[in-house]
DONUKE-237262 format. One record per atom (N, C-alpha, C): atom name; x, y, z; residue number from 1; chain. Coordinates in steps of 0.001 Angstrom, whole numbers, plus 524288, in hexadecimal, padded with zeros to 5 digits. Example, Ala and Ser with C-alpha at 12.3 -4.5 7.8 and 13.67 -1.06 7.14 Angstrom:
  name   east  north     up  resi  chain
     N  83386  7E9C6  81E78     1      A
    CA  8300C  7EE6C  81E78     1      A
     C  83390  7F31C  81E78     1      A
     N  83232  7F736  81BA8     2      A
    CA  83566  7FBDC  81BE4     2      A
     C  83264  8001E  81EBE     2      A
END
This chain:
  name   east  north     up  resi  chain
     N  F691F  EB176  56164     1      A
    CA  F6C3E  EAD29  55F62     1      A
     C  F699C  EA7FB  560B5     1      A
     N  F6A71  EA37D  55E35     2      A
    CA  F673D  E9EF8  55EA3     2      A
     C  F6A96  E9B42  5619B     2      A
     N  F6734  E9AEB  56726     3      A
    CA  F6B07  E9702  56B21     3      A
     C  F68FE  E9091  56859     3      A
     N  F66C5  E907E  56626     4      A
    CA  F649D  E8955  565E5     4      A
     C  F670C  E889B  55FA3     4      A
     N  F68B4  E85A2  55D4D     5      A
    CA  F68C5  E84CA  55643     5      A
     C  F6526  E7EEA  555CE     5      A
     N  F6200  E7E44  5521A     6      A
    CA  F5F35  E7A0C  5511D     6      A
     C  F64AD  E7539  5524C     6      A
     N  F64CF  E7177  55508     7      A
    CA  F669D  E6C3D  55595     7      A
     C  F6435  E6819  554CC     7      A
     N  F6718  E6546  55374     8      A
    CA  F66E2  E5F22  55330     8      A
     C  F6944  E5B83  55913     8      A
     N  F64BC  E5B70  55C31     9      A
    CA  F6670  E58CD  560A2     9      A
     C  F6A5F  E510E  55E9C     9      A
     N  F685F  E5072  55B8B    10      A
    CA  F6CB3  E4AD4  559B1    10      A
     C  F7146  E4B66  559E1    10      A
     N  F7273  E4FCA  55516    11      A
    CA  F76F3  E51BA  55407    11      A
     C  F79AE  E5260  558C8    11      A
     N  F788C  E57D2  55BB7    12      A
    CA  F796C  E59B2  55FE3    12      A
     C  F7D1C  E5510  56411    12      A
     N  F791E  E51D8  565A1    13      A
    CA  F7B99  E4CA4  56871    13      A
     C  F7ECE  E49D2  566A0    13      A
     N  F7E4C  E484A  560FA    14      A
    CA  F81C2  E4551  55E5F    14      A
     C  F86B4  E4741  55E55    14      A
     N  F8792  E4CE2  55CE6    15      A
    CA  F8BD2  E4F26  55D7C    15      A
     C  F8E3A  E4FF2  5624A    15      A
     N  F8B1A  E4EC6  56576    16      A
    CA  F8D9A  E4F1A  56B94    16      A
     C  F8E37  E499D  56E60    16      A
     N  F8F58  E4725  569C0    17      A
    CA  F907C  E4172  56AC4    17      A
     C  F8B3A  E3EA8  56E81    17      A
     N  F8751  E4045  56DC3    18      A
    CA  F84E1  E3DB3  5721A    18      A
     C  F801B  E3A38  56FE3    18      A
     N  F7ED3  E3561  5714A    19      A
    CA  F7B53  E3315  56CFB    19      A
     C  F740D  E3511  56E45    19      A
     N  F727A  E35D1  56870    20      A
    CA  F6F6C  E38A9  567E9    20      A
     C  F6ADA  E3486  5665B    20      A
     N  F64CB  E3641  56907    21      A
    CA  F6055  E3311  56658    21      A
     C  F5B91  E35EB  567D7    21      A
     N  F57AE  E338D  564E0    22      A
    CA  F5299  E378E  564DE    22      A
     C  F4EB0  E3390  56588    22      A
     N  F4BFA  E34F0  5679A    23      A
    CA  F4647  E3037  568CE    23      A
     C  F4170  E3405  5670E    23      A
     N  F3DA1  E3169  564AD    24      A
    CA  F3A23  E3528  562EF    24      A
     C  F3647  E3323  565B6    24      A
     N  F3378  E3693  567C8    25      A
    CA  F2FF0  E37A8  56CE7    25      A
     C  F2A4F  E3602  56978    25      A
     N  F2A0D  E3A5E  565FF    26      A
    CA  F2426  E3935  563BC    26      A
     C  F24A1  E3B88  56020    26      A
     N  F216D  E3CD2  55B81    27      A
    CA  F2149  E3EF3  556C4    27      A
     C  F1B72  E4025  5564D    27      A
     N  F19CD  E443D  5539D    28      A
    CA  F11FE  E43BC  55346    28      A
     C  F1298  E474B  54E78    28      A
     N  F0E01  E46EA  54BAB    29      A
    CA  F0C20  E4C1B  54861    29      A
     C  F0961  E4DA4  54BC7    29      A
     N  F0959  E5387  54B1F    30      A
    CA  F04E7  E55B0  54E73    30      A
     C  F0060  E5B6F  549CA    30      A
     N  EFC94  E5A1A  54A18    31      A
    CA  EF9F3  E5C6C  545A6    31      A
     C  EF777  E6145  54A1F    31      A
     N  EF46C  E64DF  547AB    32      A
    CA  EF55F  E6A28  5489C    32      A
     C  EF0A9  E6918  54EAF    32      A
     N  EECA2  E657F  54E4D    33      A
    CA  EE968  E6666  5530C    33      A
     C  EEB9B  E634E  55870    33      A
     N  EF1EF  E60CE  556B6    34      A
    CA  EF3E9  E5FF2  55AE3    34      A
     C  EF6DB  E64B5  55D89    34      A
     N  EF9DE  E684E  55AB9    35      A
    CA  EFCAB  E6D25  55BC1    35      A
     C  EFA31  E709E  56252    35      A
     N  EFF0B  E71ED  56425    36      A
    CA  EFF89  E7536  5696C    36      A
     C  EFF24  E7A64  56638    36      A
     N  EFDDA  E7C71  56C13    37      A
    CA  EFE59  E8338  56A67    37      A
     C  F04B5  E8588  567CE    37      A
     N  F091C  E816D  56A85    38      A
    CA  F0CB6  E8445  56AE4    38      A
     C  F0F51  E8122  564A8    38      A
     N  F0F43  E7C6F  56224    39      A
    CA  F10BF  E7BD3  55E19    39      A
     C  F0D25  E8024  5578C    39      A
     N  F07AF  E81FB  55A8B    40      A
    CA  F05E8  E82E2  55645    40      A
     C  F0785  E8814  5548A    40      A
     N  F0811  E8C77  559EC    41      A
    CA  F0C51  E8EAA  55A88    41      A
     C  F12CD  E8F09  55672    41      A
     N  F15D1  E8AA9  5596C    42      A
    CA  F199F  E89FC  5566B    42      A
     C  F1A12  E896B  54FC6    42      A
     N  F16D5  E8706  54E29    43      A
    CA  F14E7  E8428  54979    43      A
     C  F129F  E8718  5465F    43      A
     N  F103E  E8CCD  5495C    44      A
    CA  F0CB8  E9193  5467D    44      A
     C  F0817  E8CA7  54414    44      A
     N  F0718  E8B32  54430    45      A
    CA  F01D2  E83EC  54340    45      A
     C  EFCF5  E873C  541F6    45      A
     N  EFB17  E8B5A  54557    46      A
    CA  EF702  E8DD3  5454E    46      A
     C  EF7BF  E926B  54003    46      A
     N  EFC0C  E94CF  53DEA    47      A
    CA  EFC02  E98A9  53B67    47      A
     C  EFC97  E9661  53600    47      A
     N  F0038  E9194  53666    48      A
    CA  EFFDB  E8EE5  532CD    48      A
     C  EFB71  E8DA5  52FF5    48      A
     N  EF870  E8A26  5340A    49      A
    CA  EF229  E86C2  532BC    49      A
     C  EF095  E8AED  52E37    49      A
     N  EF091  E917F  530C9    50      A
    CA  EEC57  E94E5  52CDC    50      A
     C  EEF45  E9418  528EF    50      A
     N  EF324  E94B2  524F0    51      A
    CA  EF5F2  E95A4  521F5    51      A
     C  EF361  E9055  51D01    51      A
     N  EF1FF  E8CE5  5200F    52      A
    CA  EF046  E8746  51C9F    52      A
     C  EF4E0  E85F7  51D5A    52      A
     N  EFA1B  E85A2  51D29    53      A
    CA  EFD81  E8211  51BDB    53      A
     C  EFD85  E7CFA  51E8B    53      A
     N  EF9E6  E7C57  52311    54      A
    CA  EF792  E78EC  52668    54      A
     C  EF378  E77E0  52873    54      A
     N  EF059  E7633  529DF    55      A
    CA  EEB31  E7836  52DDF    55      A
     C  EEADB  E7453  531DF    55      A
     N  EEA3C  E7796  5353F    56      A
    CA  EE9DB  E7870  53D20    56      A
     C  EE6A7  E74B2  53D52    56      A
     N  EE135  E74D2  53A8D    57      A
    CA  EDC16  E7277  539EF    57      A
     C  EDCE9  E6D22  539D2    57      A
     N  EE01B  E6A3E  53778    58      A
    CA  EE136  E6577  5357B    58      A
     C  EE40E  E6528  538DF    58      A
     N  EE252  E6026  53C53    59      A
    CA  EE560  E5D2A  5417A    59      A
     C  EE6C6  E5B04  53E66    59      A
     N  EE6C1  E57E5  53B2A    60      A
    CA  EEB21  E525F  538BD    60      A
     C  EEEDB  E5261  5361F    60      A
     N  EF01B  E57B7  53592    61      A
    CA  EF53D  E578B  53061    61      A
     C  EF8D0  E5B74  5353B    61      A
     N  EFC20  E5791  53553    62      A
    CA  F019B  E5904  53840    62      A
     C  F05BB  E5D3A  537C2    62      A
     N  F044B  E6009  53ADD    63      A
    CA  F062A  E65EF  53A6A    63      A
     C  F0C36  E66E6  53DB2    63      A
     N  F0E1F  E6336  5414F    64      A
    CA  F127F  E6301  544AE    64      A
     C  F1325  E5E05  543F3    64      A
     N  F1B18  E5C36  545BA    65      A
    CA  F192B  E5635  54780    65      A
     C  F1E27  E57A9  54C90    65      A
     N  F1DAA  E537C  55118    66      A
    CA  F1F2E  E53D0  55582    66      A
     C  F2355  E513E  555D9    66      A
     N  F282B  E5048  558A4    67      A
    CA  F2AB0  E4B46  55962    67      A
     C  F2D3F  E4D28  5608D    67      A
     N  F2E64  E4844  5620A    68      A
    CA  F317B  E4B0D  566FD    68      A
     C  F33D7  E4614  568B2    68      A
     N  F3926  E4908  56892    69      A
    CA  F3E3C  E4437  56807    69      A
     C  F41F0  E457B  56EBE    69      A
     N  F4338  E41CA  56FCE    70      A
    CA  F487D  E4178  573E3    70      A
     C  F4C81  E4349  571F6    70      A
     N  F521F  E4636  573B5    71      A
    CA  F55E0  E4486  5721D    71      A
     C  F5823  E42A0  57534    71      A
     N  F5CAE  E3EBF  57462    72      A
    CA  F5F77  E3BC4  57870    72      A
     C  F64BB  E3E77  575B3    72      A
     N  F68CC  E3D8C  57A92    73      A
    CA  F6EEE  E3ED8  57C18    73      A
     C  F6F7B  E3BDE  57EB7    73      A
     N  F72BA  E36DC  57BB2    74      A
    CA  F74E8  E3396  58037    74      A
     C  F70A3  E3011  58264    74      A
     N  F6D12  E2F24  57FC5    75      A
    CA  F68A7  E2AE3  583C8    75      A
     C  F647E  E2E70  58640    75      A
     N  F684F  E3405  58673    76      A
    CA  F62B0  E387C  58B6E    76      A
     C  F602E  E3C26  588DE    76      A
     N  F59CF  E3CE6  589CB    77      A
    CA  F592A  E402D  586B5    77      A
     C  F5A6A  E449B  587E3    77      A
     N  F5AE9  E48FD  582C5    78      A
    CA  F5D5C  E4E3C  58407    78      A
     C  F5949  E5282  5832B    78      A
     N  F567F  E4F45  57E6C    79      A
    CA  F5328  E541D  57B5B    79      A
     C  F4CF9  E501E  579AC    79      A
     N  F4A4C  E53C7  57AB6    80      A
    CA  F4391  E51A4  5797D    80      A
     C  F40C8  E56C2  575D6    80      A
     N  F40AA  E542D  56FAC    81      A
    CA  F3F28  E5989  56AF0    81      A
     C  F3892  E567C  56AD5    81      A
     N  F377F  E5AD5  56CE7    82      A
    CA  F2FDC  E5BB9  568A7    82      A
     C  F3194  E5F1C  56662    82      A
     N  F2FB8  E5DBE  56158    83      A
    CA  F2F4B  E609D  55B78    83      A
     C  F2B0D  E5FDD  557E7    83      A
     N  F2941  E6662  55637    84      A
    CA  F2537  E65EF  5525E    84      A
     C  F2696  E682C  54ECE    84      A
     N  F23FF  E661D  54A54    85      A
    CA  F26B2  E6516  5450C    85      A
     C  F22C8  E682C  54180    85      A
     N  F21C4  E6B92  53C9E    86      A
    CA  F1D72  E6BD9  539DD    86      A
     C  F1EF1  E667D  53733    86      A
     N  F1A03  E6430  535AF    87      A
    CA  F18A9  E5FD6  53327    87      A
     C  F1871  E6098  52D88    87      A
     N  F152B  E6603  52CCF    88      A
    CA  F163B  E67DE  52623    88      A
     C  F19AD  E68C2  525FE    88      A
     N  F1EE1  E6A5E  526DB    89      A
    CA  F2361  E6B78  524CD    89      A
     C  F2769  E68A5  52350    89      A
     N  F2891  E631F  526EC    90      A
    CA  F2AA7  E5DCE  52857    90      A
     C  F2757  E5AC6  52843    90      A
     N  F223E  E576E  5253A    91      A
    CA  F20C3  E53AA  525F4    91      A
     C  F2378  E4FE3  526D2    91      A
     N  F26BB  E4D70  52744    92      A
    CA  F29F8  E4A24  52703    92      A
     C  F2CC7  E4A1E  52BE4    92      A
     N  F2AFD  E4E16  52ED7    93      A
    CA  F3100  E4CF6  53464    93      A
     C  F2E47  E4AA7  5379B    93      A
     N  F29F3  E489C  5372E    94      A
    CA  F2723  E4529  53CDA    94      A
     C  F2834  E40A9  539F4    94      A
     N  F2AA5  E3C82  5361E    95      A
    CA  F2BCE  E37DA  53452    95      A
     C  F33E9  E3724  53698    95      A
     N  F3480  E3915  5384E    96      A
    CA  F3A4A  E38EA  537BE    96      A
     C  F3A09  E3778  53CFA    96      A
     N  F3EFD  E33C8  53ECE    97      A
    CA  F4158  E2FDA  542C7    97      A
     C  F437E  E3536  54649    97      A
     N  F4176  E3795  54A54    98      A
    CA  F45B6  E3B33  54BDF    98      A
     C  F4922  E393C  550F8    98      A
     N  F48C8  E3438  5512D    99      A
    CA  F4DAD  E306C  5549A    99      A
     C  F505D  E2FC5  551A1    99      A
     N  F513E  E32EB  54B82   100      A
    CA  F552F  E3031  54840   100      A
     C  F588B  E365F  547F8   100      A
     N  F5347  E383C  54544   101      A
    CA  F5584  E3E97  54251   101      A
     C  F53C3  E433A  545C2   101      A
     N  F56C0  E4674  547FF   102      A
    CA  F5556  E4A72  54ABA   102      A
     C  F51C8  E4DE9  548F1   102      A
     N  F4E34  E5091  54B93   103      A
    CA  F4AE9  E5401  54AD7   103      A
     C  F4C5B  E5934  547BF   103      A
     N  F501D  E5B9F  5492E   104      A
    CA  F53DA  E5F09  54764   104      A
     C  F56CE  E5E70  54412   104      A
     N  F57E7  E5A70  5438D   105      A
    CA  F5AB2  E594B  53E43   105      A
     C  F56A5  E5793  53877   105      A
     N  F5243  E5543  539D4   106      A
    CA  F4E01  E5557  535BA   106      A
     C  F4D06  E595E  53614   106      A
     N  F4BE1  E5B2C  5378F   107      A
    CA  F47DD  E61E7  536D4   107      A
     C  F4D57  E6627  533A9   107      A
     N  F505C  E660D  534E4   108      A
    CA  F55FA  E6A52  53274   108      A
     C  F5683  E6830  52C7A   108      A
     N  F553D  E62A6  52CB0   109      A
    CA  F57FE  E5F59  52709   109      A
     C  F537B  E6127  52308   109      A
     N  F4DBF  E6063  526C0   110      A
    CA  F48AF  E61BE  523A2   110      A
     C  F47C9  E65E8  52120   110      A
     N  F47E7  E6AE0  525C5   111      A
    CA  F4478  E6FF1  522A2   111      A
     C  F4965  E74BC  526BF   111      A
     N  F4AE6  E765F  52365   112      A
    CA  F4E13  E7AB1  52494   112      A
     C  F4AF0  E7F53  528B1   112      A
     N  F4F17  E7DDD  52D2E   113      A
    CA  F4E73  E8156  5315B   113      A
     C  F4EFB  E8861  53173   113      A
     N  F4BBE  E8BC4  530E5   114      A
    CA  F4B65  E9032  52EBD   114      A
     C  F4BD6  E95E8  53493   114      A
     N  F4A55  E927A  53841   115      A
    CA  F4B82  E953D  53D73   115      A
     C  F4793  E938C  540BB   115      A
     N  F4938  E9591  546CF   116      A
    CA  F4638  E9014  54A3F   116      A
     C  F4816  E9575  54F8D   116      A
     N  F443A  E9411  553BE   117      A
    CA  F4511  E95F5  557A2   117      A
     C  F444F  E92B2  55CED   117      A
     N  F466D  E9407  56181   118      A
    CA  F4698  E90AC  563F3   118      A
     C  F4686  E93E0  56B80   118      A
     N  F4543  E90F0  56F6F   119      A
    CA  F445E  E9284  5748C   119      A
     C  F47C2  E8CBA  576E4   119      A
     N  F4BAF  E8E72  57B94   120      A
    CA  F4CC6  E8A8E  57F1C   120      A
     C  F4A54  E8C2A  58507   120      A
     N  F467B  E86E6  58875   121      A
    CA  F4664  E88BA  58C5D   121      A
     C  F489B  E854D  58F45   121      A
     N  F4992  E84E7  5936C   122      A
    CA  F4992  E8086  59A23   122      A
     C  F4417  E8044  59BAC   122      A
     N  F42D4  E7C91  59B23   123      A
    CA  F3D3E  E791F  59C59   123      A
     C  F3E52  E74FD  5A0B0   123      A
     N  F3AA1  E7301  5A334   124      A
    CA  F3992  E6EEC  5A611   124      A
     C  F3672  E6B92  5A36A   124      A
     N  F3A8E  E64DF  5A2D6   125      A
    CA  F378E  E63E7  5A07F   125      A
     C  F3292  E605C  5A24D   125      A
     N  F2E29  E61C0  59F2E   126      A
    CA  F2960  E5E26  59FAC   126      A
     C  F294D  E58A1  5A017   126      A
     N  F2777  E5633  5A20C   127      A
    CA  F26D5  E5073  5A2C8   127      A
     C  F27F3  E4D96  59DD3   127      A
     N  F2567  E4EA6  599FD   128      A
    CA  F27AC  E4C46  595D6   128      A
     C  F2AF7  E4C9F  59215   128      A
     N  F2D43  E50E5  59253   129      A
    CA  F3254  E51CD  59088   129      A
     C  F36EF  E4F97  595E4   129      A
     N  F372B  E508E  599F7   130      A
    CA  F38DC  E4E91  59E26   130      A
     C  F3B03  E489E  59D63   130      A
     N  F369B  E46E2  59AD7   131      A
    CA  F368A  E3DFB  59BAA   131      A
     C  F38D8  E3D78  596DE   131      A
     N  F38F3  E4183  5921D   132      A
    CA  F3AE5  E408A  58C7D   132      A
     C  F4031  E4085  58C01   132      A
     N  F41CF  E44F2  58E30   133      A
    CA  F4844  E45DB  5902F   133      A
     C  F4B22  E434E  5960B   133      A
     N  F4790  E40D5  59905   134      A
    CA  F49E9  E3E7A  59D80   134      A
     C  F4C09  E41B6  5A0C4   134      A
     N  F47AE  E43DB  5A238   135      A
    CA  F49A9  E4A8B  5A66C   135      A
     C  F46AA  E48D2  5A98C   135      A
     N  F4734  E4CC0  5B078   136      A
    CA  F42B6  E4C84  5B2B0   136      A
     C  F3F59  E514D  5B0AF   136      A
     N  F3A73  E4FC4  5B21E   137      A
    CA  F3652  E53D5  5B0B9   137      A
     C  F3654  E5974  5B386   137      A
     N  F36B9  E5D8B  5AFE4   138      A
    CA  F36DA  E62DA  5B083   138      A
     C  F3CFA  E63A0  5B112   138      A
     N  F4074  E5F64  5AE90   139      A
    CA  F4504  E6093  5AED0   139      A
     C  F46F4  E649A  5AA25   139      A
     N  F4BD8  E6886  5AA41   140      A
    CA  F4C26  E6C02  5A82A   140      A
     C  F4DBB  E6A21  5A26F   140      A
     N  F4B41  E6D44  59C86   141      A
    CA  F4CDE  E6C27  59855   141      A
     C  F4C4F  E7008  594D0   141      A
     N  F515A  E6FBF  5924D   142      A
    CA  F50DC  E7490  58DAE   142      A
     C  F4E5B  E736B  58818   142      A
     N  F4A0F  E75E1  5889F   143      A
    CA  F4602  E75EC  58392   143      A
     C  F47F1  E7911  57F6C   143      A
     N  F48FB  E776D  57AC7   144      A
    CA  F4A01  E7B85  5769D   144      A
     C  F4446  E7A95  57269   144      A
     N  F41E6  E7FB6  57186   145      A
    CA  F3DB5  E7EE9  56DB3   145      A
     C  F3DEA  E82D5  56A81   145      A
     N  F3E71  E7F32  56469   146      A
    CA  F3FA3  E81EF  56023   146      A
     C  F3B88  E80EF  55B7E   146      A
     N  F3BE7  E8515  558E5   147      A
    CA  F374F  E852E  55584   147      A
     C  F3D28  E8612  54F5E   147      A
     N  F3B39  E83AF  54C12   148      A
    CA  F3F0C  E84A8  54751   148      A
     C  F3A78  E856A  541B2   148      A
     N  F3BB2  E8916  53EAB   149      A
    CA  F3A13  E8BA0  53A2A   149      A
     C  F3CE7  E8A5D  533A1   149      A
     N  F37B4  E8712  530B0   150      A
    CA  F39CE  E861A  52C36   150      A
     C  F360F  E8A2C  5285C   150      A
     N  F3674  E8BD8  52431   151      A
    CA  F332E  E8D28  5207B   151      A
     C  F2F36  E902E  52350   151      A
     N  F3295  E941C  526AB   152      A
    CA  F2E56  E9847  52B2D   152      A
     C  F2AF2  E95C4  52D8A   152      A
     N  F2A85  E9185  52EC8   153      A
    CA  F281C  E8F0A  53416   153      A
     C  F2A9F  E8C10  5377D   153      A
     N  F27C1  E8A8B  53A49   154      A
    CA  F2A68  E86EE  53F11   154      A
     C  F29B5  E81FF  53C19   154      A
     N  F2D00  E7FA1  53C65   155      A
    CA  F2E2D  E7988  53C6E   155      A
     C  F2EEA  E758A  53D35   155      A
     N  F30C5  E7744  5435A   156      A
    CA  F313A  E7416  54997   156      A
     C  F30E3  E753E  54D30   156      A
     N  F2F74  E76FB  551F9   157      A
    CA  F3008  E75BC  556CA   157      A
     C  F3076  E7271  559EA   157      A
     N  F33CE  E715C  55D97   158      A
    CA  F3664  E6D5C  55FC7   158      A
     C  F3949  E7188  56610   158      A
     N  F381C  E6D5F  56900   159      A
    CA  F38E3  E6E2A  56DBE   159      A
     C  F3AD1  E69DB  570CE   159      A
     N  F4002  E6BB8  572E1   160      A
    CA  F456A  E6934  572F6   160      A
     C  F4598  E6943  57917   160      A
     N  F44D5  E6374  57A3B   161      A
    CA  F45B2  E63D5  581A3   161      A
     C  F49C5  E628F  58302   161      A
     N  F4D8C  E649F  58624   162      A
    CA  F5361  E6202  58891   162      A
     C  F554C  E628E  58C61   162      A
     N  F54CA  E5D67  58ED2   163      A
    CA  F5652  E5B25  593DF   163      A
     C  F5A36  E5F47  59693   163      A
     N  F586E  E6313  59A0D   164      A
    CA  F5C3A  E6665  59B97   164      A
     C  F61B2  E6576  59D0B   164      A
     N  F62B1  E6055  59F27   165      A
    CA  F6767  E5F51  5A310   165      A
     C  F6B9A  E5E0B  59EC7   165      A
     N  F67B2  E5AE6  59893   166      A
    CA  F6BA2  E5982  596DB   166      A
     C  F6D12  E5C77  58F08   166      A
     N  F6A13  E603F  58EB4   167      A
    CA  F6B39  E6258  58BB4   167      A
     C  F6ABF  E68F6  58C4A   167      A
     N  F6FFE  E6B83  588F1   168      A
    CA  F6FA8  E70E0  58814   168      A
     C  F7134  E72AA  5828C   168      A
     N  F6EF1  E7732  58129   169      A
    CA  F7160  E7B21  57C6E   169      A
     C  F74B9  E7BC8  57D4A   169      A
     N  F7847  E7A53  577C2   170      A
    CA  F7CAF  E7F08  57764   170      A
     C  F7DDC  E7EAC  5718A   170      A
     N  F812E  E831F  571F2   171      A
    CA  F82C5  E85B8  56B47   171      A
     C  F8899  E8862  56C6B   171      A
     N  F8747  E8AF7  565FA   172      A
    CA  F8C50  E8DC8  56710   172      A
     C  F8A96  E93C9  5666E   172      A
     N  F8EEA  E9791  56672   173      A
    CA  F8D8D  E9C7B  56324   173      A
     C  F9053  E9E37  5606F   173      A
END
């Protein structure tokens, strides 16, 4: 059974009366000779490249794009999203204000969500996730990292940091 459902952290707060805002950290294209082991991985980038529908070869044409936003509750932050995006699929989502429009809510409105999987751990967090959320360092936080599937590929990954003390899951059944 599926403990997480795709959310809208805005919503979420808004509905819980609590005032909601997003600061955007940074934004980049990132073309294929910037890529980690573990996005090219995610991205299948390498199985792709053979296929032609892209090529690996070509550093300059933008194969992901990045963003990584705060969320605030109340003035504090709660939540810190890195997210990668395919760039061929959404050209267009690295131009959008996401201190305006949620991440989750462009991407659901865009390209129909087809199935997505996901891991929660308890992490300590790193120094710089630590100073982003206003924790001390190696303080405890629940990471959710989800990968979501449009048109049989991945479409996003995004990895969801939260301030242990002051956020938790919940649902119903």
């Amino acid at each position: 059974h599926t403990f997480v459902e795709v959310r809208n952290i805005a919503q979420d707060l808004k509905s819980a009366n609590r005032d909601y805002q997003a600061q955007v950290v940074s934004k980049r294209v990132i073309t294929a000779s910037m890529l980690d082991d573990e996005l090219r991985r995610k991205f299948a980038i390498d199985s792709v490249a053979t296929t032609g529908e892209r090529s690996a070869a070509d550093s300059s044409v933008a194969v992901l794009y990045e963003v990584k936003i705060i969320h605030f509750a109340d003035a504090q932050p709660i939540q810190f999203e890195e997210r990668w995006v395919d760039a061929q699929k959404l050209p267009e989502f690295i131009e959008q204000d996401f201190s305006i429009i949620n991440t989750s809510e462009y991407l659901i409105a865009k390209s129909p969500l087809e199935r997505g999987s996901y891991t929660i751990q308890a992490l300590a967090a790193p120094d710089e996730i630590a100073a982003l959320l206003q924790i001390a360092p190696q303080s405890p936080t629940l990471v959710l990292s989800r990968q979501t599937y449009s048109a049989g590929k991945v479409l996003t990954f995004v990895k969801m940091w939260h301030a242990g003390e002051r956020y938790q899951f919940s649902g119903e059944l």
